[in-house]
C-alpha positions in Angstrom: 90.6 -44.0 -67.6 89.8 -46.9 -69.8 91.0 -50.6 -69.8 90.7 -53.5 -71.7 89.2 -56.4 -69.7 89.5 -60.3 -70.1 87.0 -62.4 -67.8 88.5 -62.2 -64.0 85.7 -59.9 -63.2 83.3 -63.1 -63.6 85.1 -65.1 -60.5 85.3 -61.9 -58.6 83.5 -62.4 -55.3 85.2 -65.7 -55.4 88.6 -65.1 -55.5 89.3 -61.8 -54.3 86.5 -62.2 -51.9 87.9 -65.2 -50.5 91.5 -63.5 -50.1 90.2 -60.5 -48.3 87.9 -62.5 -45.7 91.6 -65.0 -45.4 93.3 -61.7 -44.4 91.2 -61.2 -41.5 89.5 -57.4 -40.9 93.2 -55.6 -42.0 95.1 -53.3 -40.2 95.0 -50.0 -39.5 98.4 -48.9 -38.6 101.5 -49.5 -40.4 99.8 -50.1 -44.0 101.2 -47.5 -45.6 105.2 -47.1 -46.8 104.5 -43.2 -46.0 106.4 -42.2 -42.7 107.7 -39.8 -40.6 111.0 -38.5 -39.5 109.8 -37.7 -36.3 110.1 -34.3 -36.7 106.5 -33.6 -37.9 107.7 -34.2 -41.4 105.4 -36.7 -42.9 105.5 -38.7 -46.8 102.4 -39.5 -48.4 101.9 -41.6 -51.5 99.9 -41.5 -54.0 98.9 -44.7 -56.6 97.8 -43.9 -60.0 97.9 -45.4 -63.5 97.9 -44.4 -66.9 97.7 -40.5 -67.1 95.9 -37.9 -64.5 98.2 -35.2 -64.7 99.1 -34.8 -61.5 102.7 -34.3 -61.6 103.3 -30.5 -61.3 99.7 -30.8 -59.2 101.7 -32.9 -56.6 104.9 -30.2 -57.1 102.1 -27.5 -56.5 100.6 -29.5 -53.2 104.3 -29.9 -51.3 105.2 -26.2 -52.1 102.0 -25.0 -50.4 102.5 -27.7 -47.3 105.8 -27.1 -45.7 106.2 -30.8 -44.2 104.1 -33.0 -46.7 106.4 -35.0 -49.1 104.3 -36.8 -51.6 105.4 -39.7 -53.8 103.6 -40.7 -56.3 103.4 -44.4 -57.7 102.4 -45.0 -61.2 101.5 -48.2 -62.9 101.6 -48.3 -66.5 97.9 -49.7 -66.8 94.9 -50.0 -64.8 95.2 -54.5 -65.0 98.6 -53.6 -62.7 97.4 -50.9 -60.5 94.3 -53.6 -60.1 96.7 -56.3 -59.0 98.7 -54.6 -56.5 95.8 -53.3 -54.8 93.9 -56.2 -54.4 97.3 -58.4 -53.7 98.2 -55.7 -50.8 94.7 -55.3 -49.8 94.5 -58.7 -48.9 97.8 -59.0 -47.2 97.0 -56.1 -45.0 99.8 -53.5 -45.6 101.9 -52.1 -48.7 99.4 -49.9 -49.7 99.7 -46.3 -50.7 98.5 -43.3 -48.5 96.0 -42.7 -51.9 94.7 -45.2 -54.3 92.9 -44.4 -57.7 90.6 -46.9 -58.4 88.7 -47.2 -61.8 84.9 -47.3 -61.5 85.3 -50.5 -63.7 86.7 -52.1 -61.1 85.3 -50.5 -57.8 82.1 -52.5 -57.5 84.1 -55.4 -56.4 85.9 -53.3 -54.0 82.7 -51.4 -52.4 81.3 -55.1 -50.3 84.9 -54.4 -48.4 84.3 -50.7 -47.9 85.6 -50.8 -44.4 89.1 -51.3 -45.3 88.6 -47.8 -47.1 88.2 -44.4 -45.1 84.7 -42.9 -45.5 85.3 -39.8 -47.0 82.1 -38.4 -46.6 82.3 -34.2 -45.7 80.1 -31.9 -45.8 81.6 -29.2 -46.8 82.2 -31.0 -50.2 78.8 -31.7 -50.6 77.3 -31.2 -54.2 80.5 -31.0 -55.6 80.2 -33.7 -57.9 77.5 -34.6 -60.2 75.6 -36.5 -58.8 75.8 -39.4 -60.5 79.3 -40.1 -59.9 78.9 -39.5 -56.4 76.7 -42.3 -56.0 79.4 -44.6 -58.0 81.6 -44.3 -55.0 78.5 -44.7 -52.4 77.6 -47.9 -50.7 74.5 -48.8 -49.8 74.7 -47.8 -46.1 76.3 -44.4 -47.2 80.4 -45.2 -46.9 81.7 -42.6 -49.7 84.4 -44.7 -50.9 86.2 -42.5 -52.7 86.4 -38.7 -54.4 85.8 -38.7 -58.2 88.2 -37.7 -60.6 87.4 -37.7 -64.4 84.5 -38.6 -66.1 84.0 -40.1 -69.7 81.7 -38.0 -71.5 80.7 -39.2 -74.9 79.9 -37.3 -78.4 80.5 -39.0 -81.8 83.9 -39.0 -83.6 83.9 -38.8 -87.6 85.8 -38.5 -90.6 84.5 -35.2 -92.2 86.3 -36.1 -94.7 84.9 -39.4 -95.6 81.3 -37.7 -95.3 82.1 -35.7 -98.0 83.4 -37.8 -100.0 79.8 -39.9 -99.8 77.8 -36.4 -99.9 76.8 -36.3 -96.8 77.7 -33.0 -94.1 80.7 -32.1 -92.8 79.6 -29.1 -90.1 79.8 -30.5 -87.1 76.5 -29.2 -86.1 74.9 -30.3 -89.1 76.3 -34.0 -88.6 75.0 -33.7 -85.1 71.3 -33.2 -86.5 72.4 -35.7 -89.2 73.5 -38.9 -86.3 70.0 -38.0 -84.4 69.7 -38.5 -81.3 68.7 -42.3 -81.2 70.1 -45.3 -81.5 68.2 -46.0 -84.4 68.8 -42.7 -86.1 72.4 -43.6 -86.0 72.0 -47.0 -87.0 69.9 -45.5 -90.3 73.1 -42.5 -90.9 75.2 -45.2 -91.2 72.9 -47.1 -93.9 72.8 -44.2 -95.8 76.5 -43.5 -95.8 77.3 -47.2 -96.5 74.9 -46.6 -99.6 77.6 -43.9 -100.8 80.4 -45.7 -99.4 82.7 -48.5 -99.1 84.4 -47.6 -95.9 82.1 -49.2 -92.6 80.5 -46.8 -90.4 81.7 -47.4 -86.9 84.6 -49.6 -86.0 84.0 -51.7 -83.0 80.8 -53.8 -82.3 82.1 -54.0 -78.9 82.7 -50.7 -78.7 78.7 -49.8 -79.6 77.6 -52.3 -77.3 79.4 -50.4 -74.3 77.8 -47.5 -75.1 74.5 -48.7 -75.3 74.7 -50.9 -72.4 76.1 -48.1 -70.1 72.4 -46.1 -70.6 70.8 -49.4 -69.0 70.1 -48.6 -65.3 70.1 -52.5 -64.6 71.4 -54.4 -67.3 72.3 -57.7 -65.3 71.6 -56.9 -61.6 68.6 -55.7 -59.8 69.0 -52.4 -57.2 69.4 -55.5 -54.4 71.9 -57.2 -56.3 69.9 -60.1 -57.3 71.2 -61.1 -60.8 69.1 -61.3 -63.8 69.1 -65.1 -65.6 70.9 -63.6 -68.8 68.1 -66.3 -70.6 65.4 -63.9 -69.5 67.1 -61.0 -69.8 65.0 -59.6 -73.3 66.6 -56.1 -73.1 69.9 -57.3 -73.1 69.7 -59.5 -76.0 67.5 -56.5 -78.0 70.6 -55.0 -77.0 72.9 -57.8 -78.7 70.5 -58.1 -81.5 70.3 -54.6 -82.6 74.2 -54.4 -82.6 74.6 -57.6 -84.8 71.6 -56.7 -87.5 73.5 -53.5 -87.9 76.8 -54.7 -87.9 76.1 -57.7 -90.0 72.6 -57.7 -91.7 73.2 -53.8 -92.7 77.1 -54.2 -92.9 77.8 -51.0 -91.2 80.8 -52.6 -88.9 84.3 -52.7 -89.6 84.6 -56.0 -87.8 87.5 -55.0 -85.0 88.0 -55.7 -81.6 88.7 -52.3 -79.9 92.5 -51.9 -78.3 93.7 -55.0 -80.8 96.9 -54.1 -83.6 94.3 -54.2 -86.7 91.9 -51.6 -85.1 95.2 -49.6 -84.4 96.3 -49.5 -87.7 92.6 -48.9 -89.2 93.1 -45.4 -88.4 95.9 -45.3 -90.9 93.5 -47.0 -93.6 90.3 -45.7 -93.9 89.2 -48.4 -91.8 85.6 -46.6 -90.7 83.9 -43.4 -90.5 82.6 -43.3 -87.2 83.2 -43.9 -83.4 82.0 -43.7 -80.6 84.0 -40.8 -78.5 84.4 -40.2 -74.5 86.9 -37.0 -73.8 89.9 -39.9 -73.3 89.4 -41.2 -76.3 90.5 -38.1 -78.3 93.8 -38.2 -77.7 93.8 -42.2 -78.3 92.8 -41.1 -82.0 95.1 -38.5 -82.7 98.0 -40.8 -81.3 96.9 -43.6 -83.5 95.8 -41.4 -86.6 98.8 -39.2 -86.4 99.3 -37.4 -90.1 95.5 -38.1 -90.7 93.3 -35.6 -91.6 89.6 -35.0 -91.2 88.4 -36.4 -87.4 85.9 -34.0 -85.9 83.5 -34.7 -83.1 80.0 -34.2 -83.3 78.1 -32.8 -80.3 75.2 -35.7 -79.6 75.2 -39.1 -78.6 72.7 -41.9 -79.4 69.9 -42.3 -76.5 71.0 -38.6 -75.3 73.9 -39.3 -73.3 76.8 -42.0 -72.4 79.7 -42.2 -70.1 82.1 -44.3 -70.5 85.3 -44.5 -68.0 86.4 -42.4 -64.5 88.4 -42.8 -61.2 88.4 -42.1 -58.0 90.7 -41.5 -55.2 90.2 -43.6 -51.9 92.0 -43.6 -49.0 93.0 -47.0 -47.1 92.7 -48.0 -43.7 96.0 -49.3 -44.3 97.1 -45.3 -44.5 99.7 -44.2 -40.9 98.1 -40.6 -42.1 94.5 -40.9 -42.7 93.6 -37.1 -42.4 96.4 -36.0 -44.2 95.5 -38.8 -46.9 92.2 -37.7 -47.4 93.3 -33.7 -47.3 95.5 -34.6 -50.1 92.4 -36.4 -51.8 90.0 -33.5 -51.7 92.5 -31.0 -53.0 93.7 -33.2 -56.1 90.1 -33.6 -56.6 89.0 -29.9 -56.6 87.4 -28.3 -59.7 90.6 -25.8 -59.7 93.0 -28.4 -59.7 91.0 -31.1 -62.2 90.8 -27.9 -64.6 94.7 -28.2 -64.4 94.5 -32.0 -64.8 92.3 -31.9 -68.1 94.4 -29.4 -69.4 97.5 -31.4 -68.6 96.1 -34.8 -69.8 92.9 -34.5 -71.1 91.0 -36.2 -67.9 87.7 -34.4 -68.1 86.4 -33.0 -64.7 83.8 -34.9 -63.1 83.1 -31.5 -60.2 80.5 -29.5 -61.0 82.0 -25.9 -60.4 84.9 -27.3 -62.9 81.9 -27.6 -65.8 80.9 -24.3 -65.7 84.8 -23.0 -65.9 85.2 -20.1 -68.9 88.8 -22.0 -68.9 87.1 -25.3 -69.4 85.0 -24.2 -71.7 86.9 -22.6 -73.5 89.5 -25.1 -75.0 89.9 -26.8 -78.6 91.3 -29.6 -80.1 93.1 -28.5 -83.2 93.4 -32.4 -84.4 89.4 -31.8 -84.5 89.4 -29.4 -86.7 89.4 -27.0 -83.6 86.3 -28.0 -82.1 85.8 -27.0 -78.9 86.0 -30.2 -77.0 85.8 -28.4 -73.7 82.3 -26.8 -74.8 81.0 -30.3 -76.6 82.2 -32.7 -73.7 80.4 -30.3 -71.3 77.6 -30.9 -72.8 77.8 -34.4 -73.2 78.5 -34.7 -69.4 75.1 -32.7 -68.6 73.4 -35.0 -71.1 73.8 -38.2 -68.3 71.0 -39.0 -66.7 72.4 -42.7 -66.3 74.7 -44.3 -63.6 74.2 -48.1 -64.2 73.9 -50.3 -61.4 77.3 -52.3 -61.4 77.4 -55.1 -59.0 79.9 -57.4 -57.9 78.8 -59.4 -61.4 78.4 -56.9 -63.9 81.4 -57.2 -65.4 82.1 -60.8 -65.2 78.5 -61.3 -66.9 79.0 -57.9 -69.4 82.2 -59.8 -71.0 80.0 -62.6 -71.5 78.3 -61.0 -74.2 81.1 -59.3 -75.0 82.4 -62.6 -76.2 79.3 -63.5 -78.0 79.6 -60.0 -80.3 83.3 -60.6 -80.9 82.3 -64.4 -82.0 79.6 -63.1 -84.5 81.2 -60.1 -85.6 85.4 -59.8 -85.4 85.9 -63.4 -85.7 83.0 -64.5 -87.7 83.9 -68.2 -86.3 79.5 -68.2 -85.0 76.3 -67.2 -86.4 74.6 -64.4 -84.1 72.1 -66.8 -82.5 74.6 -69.6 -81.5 77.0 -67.2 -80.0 74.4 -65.6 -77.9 73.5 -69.4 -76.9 77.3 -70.0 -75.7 76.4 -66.7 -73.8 73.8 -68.1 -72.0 75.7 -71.4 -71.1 78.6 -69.6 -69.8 76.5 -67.2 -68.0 74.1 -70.5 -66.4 78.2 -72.4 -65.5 78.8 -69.3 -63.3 75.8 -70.3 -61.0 74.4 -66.7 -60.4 71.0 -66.9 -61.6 
């Protein structure tokens, strides 16, 4: 599930950290509003945001558990669901039997892992790949929570716009035509920009996430020591390469991702290119509705990216642990995250789920019926990279998020002092 993000993840250990330790080790009992009517009847809850499609899932659950009524709670994005779990963490109760967490945000939660149930089983060993099974892993081995989707990404294009600058339209063909480096993309889109005026990708920011989420440790080391951000060289290649193509080789649009002019550059031409996890299809067809031409491409620049997923978790908090972490395992099933995908397009992070003829088997008609199940499959076998995200990562990541909006959407700083304001935010937080 994606989210924008604004800078509270920089002060993270410090103020959520500081409420959690004021609220004492937590309680066990009473947490959750889920109860019983003492007849062996029990309610469970379940917190969400956004869309996981598991409404007729849930339906499906009660029907096949005589005596299991479960709610479910969802926030309208992953900022409120963030809120009330860390406001109702702290304060030791209110939360539900089930809380989705975004992997964005579960580093911070992970140095609190005991107010979480360790849902480690072996029986659903190997289920997951195994690189989203170690998201949800502390160091000492807590499984924090069961995964849910995964963002697998390929590369979505206007095959229309590539013909019109004589370039392929075949999907497969553009796949050979992007490469399979960063560079190799970087040089497509200088050679559709020499045929066209339309820019080749649309978000700076948006090519920075991708390329910083193949970066094992970008800004911590494996024992969470942070990297100075002024010695950090393969960070700023990072921020360098992103800003000679964006601005030297004028292959960016110049848009903040999420904001009301990318929005309506969908409408207008506005690029060629994007960068495309499975979520992010139906984000384009909603915002390119009567638009024809998007197709995705089945490759990704540096092999493979993932950008986005969830998990479930179960609280301490819960009066039905067991029950709570029953419920968990089955939402989180391959059978029923085929369901889910189909439903709303969350793309199964469970192994079994990826080899599924049913999975595999399903198109997009927006994409010029490609077969997004096929393509994302793919994508999701092409990661080989779970970066490292401390308690810091994203506090320090928006830094230079910052610094690329500065030089490229707002144009208010040249590309070397921005990446100086960078490094004096970065030295204010005190973390190197």
């Amino acid at each position: 599930m994606h989210t924008s993000r604004k800078s509270w993840l920089a002060v993270t250990a410090g103020t959520v950290g500081v409420a959690l330790v004021a609220a004492g080790c937590g309680s066990s009992d009473g947490g959750s509003d889920g109860g019983s009517d003492g007849g062996g009847d029990i309610t469970l809850t379940v917190a969400t945001f956004n869309e996981f499609g598991y409404e007729g899932l849930i339906e499906e659950y009660m029907a096949a558990n005589p005596g299991i009524t479960v709610e479910q709670r969802k926030a309208a994005t992953t900022g409120e669901a963030r809120d009330n779990l860390n406001t109702r963490l702290a304060a030791g109760s209110g939360l539900a039997d089930v809380e989705a967490i975004e992997v964005d945000w579960l580093p911070e939660l992970m140095q609190f892992s005991d107010r979480f149930v360790d849902l480690s089983d072996p029986s659903l060993e190997g289920r997951w790949l195994d690189w989203k099974s170690a998201q949800a892993t502390t160091p000492d081995g807590v499984l924090m929570g069961y995964g849910t989707d995964i963002g697998p990404e390929g590369v979505c294009y206007r095959a229309d716009l590539f013909e019109a600058a004589g370039l392929p339209t075949d999907r497969d063909e553009v796949a050979t035509f992007l490469g399979s480096s960063w560079d190799d993309y970087f040089a497509a889109g200088k050679q559709f920009a020499a045929a066209s005026d339309v820019p080749w990708f649309d978000s700076s920011g948006g090519i920075y996430l991708g390329m910083i989420n193949q970066v094992e440790y970008a800004f911590e080391n494996e024992d969470g020591s942070v990297i100075p951000l002024d010695e950090n060289t393969e960070v700023e290649g990072i921020y360098r390469d992103i800003m000679t193509a964006a601005l030297d080789d004028g292959l960016s649009a110049h848009l903040a991702q999420w904001s009301e002019d990318w929005t309506n550059a969908f409408q207008n031409d506005g690029f060629a290119t994007m960068l495309c996890p499975g979520w992010m299809l139906g984000v384009i067809e909603g915002n390119a509705a009567g638009v024809t031409g998007w197709d995705i491409a089945n490759t990704f620049p540096g092999g493979g990216g993932n950008w986005g997923g969830s998990f479930l978790t179960v609280p301490t908090q819960s009066a039905h642990p067991e029950e709570a972490k029953a419920l968990a395992a089955w939402l989180t099933a391959p059978e029923q995250q085929i369901k889910a995908f189909l439903a709303k397009g969350t793309f199964p992070s469970q192994v079994d789920a990826l080899d599924s003829p049913e999975l595999l088997d399903v198109t997009n008609a927006f994409f010029n019926e490609a077969p997004t199940g096929q393509i994302l499959a793919d994508r999701a076998a092409a990661v080989t990279v779970a970066p490292y995200k401390g308690p810091n990562y994203f506090g320090i990541t928006n830094l230079i998020t910052d610094a690329i909006n500065r030089a490229d959407v707002d144009q208010t700083d040249t590309v070397d002092s921005s990446w100086n304001k960078a490094v004096q935010s970065f030295n204010e937080l005190g973390l190197g």
